[in-house]
C-alpha positions as CSV (number, residue, x, y, z in Angstrom):
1,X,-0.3,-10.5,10.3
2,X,1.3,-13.8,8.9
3,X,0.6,-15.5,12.7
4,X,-3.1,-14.4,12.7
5,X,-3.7,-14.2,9.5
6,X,-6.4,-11.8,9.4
7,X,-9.3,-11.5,6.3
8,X,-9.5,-7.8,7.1
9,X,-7.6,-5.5,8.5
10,X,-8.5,-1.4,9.4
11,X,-5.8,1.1,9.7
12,X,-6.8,4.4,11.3
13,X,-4.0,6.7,11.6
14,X,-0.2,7.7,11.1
15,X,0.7,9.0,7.8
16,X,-0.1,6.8,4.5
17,X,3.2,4.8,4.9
18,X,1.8,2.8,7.6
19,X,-0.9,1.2,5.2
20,X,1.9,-0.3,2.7
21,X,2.3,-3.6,4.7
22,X,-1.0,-4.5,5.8
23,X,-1.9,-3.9,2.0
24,X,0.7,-5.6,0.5
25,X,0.2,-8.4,2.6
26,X,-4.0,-8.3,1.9
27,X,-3.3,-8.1,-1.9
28,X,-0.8,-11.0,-1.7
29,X,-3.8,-12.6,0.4
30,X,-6.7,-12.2,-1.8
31,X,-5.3,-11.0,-5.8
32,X,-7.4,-9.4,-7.7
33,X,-10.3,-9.9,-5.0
34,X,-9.2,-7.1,-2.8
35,X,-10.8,-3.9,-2.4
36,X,-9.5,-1.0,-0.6
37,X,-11.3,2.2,0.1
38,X,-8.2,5.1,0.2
39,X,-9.9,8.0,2.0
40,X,-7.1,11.0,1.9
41,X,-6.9,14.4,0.9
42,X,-4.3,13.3,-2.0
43,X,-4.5,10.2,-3.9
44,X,-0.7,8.7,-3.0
45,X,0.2,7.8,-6.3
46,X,3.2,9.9,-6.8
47,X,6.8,8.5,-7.4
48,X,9.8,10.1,-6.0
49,X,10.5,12.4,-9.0
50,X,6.9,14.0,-8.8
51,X,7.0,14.3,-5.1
52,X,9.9,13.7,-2.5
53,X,8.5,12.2,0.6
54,X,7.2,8.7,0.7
55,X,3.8,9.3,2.4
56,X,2.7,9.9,-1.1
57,X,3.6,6.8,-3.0
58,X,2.0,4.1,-1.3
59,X,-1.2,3.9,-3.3
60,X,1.1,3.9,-6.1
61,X,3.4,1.2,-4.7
62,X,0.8,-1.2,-4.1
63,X,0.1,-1.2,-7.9
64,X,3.7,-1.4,-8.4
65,X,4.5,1.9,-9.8
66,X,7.3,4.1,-8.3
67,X,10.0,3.4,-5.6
68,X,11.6,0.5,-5.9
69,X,12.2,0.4,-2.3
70,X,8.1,0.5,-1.8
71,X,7.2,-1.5,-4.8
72,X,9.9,-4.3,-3.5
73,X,7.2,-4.6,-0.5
74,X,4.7,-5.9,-3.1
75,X,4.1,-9.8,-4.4
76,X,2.7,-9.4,-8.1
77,X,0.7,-12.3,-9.5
């Protein structure tokens, strides 16, 4: 992503965790311009205490809530 530098990305498939770094690196890309339709059947802002695996915290990570392992993948302005 950093050699191509892309103004949009689409991620189709895996489970949620694949979408934390193209995110992160978008949002570090365009702030508070960014927009991200989430289409899922849960909205992946758990943290580790509400739920255990990590395919559910990514939504949450990119606003900087939960696992500080996630959350440590996100640039906050």
């Amino acid at each position: 992503m950093r050699k191509h530098s892309p103004d949009s990305i689409a991620v189709l498939g895996g489970d949620c965790l694949i979408d934390l770094e193209p995110f992160a690196w978008l949002s570090e890309r365009w702030g508070d311009g960014l927009g991200i339709l989430w289409l899922d059947t849960h909205p992946d802002v758990m943290t580790p205490a509400q739920y255990e695996n990590a395919h559910g915290h990514v939504v949450g990570a990119l606003m900087g809530n939960g696992d500080p392992d996630l959350t440590m993948r996100v640039k906050k302005r």
